[in-house]
MARMAR-421785 format. One record per residue (C-alpha): residue number from 1; residue in one letter; x, y, z. Coordinates in pm, whole numbers, always signed. Layout:
N
seq;type;x;y;z
NUM;a;X;Y;Z
...
//
This chain:
426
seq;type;x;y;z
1;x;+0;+0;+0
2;x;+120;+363;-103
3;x;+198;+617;+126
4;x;-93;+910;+139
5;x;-419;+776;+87
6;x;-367;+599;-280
7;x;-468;+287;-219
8;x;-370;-4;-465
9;x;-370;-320;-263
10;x;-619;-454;-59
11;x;-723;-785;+98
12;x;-1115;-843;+111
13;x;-1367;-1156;+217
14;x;-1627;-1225;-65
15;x;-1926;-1494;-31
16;x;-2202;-1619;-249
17;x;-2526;-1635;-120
18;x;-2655;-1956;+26
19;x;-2921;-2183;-115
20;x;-3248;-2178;+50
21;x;-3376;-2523;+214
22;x;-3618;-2709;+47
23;x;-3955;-2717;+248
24;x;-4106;-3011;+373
25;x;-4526;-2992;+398
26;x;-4843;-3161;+301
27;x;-5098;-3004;+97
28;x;-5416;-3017;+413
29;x;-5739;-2939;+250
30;x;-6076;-2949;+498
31;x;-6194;-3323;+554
32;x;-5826;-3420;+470
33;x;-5570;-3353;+662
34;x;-5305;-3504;+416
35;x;-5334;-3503;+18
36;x;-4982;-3504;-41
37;x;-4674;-3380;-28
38;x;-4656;-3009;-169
39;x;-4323;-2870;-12
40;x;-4161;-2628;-320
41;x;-3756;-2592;-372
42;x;-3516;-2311;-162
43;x;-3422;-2049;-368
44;x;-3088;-2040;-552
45;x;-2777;-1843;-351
46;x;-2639;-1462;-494
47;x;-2340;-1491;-731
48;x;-2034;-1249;-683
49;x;-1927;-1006;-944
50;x;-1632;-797;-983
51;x;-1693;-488;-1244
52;x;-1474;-235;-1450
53;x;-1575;+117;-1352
54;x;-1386;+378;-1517
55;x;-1467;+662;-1300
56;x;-1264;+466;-1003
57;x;-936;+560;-948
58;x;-814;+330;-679
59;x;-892;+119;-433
60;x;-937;+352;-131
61;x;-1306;+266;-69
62;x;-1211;-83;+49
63;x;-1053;+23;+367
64;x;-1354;+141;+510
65;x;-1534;-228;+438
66;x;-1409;-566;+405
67;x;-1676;-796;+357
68;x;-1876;-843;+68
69;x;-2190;-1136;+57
70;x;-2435;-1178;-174
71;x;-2791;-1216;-98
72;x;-2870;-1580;+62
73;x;-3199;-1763;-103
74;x;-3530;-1813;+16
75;x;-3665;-2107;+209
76;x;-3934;-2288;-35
77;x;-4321;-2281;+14
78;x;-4607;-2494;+51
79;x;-4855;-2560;-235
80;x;-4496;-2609;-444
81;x;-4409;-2261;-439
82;x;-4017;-2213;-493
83;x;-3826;-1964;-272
84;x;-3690;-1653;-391
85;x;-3337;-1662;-540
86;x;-3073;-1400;-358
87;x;-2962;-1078;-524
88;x;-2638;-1092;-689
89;x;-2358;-897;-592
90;x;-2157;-641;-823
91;x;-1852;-494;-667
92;x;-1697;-199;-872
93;x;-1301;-157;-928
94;x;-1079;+29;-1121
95;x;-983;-61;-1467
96;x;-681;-267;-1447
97;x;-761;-468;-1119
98;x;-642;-786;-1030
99;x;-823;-1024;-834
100;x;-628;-1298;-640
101;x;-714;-1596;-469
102;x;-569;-1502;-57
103;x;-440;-1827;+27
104;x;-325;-1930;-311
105;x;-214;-1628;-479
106;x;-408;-1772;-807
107;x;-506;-1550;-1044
108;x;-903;-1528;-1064
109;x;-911;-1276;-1269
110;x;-800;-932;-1462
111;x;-1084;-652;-1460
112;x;-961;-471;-1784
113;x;-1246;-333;-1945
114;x;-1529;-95;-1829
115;x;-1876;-254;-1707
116;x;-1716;-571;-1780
117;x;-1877;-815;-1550
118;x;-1695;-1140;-1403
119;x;-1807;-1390;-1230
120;x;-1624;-1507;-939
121;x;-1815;-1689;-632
122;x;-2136;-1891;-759
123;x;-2442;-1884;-560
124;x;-2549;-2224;-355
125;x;-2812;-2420;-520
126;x;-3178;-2439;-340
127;x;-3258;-2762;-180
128;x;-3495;-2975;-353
129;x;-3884;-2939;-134
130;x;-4027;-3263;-50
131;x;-4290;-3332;-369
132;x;-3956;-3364;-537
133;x;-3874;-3699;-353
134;x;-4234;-3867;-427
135;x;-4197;-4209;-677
136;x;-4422;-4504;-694
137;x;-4302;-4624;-421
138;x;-4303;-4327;-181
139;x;-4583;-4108;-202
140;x;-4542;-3943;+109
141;x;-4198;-3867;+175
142;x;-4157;-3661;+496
143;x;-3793;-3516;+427
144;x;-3680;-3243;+228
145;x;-3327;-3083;+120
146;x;-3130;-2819;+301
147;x;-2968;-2558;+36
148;x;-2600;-2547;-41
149;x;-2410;-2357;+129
150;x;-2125;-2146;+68
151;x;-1822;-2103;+204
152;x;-1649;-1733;+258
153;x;-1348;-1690;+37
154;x;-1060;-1438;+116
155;x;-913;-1235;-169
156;x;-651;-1009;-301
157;x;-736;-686;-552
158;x;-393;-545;-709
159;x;-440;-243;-895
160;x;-248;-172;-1194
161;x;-296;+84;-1396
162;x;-397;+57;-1734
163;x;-132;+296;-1939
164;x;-18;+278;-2300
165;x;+271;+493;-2153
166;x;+469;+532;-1862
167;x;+620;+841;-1782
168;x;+877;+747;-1561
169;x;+1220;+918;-1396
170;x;+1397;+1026;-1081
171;x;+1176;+1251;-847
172;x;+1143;+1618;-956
173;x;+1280;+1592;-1305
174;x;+936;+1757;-1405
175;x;+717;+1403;-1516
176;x;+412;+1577;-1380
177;x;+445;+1902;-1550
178;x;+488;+1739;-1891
179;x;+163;+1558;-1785
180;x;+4;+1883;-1763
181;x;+113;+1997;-2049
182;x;+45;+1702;-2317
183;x;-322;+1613;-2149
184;x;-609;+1788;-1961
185;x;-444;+1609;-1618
186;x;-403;+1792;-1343
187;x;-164;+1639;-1123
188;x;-40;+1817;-827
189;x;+322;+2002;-860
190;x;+579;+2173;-655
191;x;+933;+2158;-629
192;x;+1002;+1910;-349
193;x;+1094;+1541;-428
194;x;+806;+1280;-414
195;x;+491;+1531;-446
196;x;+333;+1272;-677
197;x;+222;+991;-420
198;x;-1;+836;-682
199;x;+3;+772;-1055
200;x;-186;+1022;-1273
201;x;-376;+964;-1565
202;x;-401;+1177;-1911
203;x;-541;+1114;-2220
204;x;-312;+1302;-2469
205;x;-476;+1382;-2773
206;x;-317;+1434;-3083
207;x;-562;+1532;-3421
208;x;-760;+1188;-3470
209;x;-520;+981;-3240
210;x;-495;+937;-2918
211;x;-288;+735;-2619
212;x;-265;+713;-2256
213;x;+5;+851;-2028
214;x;+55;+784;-1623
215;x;+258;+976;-1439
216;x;+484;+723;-1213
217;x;+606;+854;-875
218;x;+980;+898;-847
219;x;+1191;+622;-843
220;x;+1516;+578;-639
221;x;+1769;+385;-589
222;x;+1652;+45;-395
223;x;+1331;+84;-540
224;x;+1342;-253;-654
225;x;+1411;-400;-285
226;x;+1093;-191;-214
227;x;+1294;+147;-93
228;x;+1135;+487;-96
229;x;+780;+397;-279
230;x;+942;+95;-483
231;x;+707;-193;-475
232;x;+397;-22;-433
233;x;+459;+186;-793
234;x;+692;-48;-1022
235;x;+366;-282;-1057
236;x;+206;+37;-1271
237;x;+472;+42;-1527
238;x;+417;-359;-1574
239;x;+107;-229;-1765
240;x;+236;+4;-2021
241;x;+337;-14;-2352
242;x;+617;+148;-2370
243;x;+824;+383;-2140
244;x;+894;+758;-2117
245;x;+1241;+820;-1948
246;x;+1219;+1137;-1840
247;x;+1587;+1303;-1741
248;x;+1685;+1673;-1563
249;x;+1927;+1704;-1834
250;x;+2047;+2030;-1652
251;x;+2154;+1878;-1341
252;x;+2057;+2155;-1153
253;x;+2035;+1930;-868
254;x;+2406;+1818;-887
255;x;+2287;+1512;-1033
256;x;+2447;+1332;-1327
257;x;+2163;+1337;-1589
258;x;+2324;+1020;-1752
259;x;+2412;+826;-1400
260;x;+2070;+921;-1333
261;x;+1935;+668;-1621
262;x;+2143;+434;-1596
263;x;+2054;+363;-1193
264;x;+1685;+356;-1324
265;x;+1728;+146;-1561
266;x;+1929;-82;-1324
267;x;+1585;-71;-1073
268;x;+1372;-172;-1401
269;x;+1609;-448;-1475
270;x;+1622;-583;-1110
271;x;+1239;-584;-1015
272;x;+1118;-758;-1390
273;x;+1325;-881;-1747
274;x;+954;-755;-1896
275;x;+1007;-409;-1757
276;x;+1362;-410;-1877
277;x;+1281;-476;-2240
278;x;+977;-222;-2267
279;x;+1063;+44;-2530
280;x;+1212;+331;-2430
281;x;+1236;+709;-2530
282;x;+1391;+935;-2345
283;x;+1285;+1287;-2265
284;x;+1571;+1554;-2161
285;x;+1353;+1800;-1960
286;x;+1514;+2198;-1875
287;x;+1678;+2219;-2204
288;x;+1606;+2606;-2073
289;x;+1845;+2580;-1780
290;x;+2199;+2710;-1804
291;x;+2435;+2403;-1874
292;x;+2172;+2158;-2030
293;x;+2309;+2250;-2358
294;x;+2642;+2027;-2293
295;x;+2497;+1796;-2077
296;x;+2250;+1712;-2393
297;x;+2522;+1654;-2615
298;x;+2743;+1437;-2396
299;x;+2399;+1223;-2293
300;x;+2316;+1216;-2698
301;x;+2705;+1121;-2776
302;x;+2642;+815;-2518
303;x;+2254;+710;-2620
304;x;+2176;+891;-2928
305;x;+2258;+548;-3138
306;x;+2004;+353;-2904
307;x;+1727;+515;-2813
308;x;+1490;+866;-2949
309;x;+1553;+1170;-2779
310;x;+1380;+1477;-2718
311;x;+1514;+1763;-2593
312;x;+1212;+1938;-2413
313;x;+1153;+2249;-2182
314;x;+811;+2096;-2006
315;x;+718;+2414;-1841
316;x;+706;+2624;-2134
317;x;+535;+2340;-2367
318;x;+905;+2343;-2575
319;x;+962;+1997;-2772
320;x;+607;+1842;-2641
321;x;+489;+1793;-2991
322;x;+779;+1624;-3149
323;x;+767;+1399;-2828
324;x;+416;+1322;-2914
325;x;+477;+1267;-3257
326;x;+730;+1016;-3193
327;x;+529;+875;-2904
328;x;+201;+787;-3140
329;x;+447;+703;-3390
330;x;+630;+404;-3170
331;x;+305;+330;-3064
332;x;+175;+210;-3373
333;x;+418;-68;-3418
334;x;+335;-183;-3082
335;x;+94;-450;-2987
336;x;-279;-323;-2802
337;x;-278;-391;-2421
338;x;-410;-691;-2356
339;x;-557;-791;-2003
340;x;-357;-1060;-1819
341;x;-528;-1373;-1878
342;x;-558;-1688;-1551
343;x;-368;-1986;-1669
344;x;-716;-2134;-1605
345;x;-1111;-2038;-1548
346;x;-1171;-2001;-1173
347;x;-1462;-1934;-969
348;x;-1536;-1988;-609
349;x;-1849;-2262;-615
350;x;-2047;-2478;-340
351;x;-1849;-2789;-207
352;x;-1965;-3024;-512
353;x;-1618;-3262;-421
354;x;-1766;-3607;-332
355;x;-1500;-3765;-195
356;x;-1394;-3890;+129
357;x;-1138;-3966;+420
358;x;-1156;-4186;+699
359;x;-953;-4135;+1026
360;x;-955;-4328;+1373
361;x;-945;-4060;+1669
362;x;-813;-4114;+1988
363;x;-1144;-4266;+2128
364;x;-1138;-4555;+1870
365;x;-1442;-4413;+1652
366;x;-1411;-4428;+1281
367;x;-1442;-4054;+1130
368;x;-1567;-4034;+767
369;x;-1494;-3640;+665
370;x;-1475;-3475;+320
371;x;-1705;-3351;+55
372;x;-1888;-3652;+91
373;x;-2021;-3613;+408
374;x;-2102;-3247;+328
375;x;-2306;-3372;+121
376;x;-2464;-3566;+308
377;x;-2528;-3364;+594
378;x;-2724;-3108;+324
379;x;-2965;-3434;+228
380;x;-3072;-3665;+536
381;x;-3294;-3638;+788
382;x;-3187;-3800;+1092
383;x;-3532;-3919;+1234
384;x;-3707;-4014;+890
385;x;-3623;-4405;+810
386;x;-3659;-4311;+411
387;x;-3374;-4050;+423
388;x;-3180;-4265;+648
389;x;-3234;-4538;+374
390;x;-3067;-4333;+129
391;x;-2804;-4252;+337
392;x;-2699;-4588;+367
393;x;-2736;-4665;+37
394;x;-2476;-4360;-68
395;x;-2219;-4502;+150
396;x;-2256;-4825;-17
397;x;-2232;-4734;-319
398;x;-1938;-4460;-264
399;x;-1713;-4744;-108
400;x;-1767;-4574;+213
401;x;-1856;-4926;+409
402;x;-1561;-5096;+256
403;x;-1309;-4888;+300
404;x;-1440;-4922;+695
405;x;-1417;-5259;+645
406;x;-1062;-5224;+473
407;x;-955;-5008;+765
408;x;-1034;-5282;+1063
409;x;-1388;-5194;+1171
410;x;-1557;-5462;+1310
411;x;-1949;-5504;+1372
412;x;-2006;-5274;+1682
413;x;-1772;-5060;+1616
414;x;-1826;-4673;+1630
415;x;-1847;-4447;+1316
416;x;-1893;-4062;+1308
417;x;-2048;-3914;+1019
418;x;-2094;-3549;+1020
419;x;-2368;-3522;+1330
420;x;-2458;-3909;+1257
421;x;-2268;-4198;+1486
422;x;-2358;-4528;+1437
423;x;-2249;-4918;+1547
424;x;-2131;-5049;+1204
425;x;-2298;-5336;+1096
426;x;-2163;-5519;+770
//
């Protein structure tokens, strides 16, 4: 997290909604107190959005709240009425947000275009009502399904800004000035090091074209190891295009404009090979300052073969169009931004993993645990002999009994289900 209040890294707990239960109930009519079952389905969980919003510039409103769940569903009705699903939930972000799985650091997903909508956390399913459980042979079942539920998930939004250039530069070499100057931004100057605490954004445009510059704070030396506002800024340039090296070419400061490049280059280089190889122009800024005039000719003697230059005076407006020129000009041989794609689809869902592990505890009972007995748990109905029928039949027919069996229990023994313990009878 920046210094200031710029916010572009925040940790936040997201859940879908629950499903509602099923109901269980008999359709009574006057003279019969019983014509059937009639219990309708739960209503499905909320799902969990993420969407682009343009017109957010970081992540600031986080800090204030932390936990995001989506509407739960209804509980079904009698007469087969089904319960009322749970509102969805959209949570806005800035362009260029990353959203990362807490514990895993997987990548769920990159939010790269406006009122783009993803789905991350699916809503639980509604549990089924009792008429659903009716065949010939049981007319009047007396059990009905609980809804899924949903587990809360922690994750991990990483803002990065979404630039087709990156101004970037040792602090107070006059990045945020030229900003001024080339778009309608209005990013905060003064003549002290670090005044930018947060990138800016500008649109520059040029005739019928157009392109995207963000004003990176200062860098300095250790930046890579996270010194002075390292970390929390390098991330930006990741996004860009292509890179505007902005040097005090006057040294007014009793800096060395061409040391001065080199040691941020050498940051680039250290904190990502991708950042390294980004094309570069370079902008000599206070071409108006008494002495710029030979330190421009030594720095073009040393890079002019390599790289563009552009001698500019940012204050007055000096050089800015050549620099743009050349800047739309670069950027037409360059590839579109693209967002970052997950190696993988991922969304956060209801426990749907049916399988199982059995452990013996210190008492000597068998413990059956996993997705299986979640499962479980969600469908039977302790005191109704049809649901318990079932319930035996699933761990039959899932291998539960004979891996028991496999494992040493004997007739008599103790097993724990979930809530359920029973003597285990082969």
């Amino acid at each position: 997290m920046a210094t200031g209040e710029f916010t572009d890294k925040v940790r936040i707990t997201i859940k879908a909604g629950d499903g509602g239960d099923g109901m269980n109930s008999f359709k009574a009519i006057k003279g019969k107190p019983a014509c059937g079952p009639d219990g309708g389905d739960g209503g499905k969980g909320g799902d969990v959005y993420f969407v682009g919003d343009k017109d957010m510039n970081d992540l600031f409103s986080f800090r204030f709240t932390s936990k995001y769940f989506a509407e739960d569903g209804e509980m079904g009705g009698s007469n087969q009425c089904f319960g009322k699903s749970g509102k969805n939930l959209y949570i806005k972000v800035p362009l260029g947000t990353l959203v990362r799985d807490y514990d895993t650091g997987r990548l769920i997903c990159d939010v790269f275009e406006d009122g783009e909508q993803i789905l991350v956390a699916r809503g639980g399913n509604g549990g089924k009502g009792n008429v659903r459980f009716t065949t010939a042979r049981r007319h009047a079942p007396n059990f009905s399904q609980k809804g899924e539920k949903v587990k809360p998930h922690s994750v991990v939004l990483e803002m990065k800004v979404i630039a087709d250039v990156g101004l970037i530069g040792f602090p107070n070499v006059g990045k945020s000035t030229l900003l001024s100057k080339i778009s309608a931004a209005k990013p905060k100057i003064a003549n002290y090091h670090f005044t930018t605490l947060s990138p800016n954004l500008g649109v520059v445009r040029y005739y019928e074209k157009s392109f995207v510059a963000a004003d990176i704070p200062g860098l300095i030396e250790g930046a890579a190891q996270g010194a002075g506002l390292g970390h929390d800024f390098l991330r930006h340039i990741e996004r860009t295009r292509m890179l505007c090296h902005v040097v005090d070419i006057s040294g007014c400061e009793e800096r060395d404009p061409i040391e001065d490049f080199q040691k941020i280059n050498a940051e680039l280089k250290e904190y990502s090979e991708v950042l390294a190889k980004l094309p570069q122009v370079i902008v000599c800024n206070k071409c108006d300052v008494y002495g710029a005039e030979e330190n421009l000719k030594a720095f073009k003697k040393k890079y002019g073969r390599k790289y563009k230059i552009y001698p500019i005076t940012a204050v007055t407006g000096e050089g800015t169009r050549e620099l743009i020129e050349g800047i739309l000009s670069k950027l037409d041989e360059l590839p579109p931004l693209e967002p970052i794609r997950p190696e993988e689809s991922f969304e956060y869902t209801a426990n749907d993993n049916l399988e199982f592990s059995i452990f013996r505890d210190e008492d000597g009972v068998y413990v059956v645990e996993g997705g299986l007995v979640d499962m479980l748990c969600r469908n039977v109905v302790l005191n109704n002999p049809d649901s318990m029928q079932y319930f035996q039949k699933v761990l039959r027919l899932r291998g539960v009994i004979k891996e028991l069996s496999k494992m040493g229990c004997q007739e008599g023994d103790t097993v724990s289900i979930g809530e359920v313990e029973f003597e285990f009878v082969l």
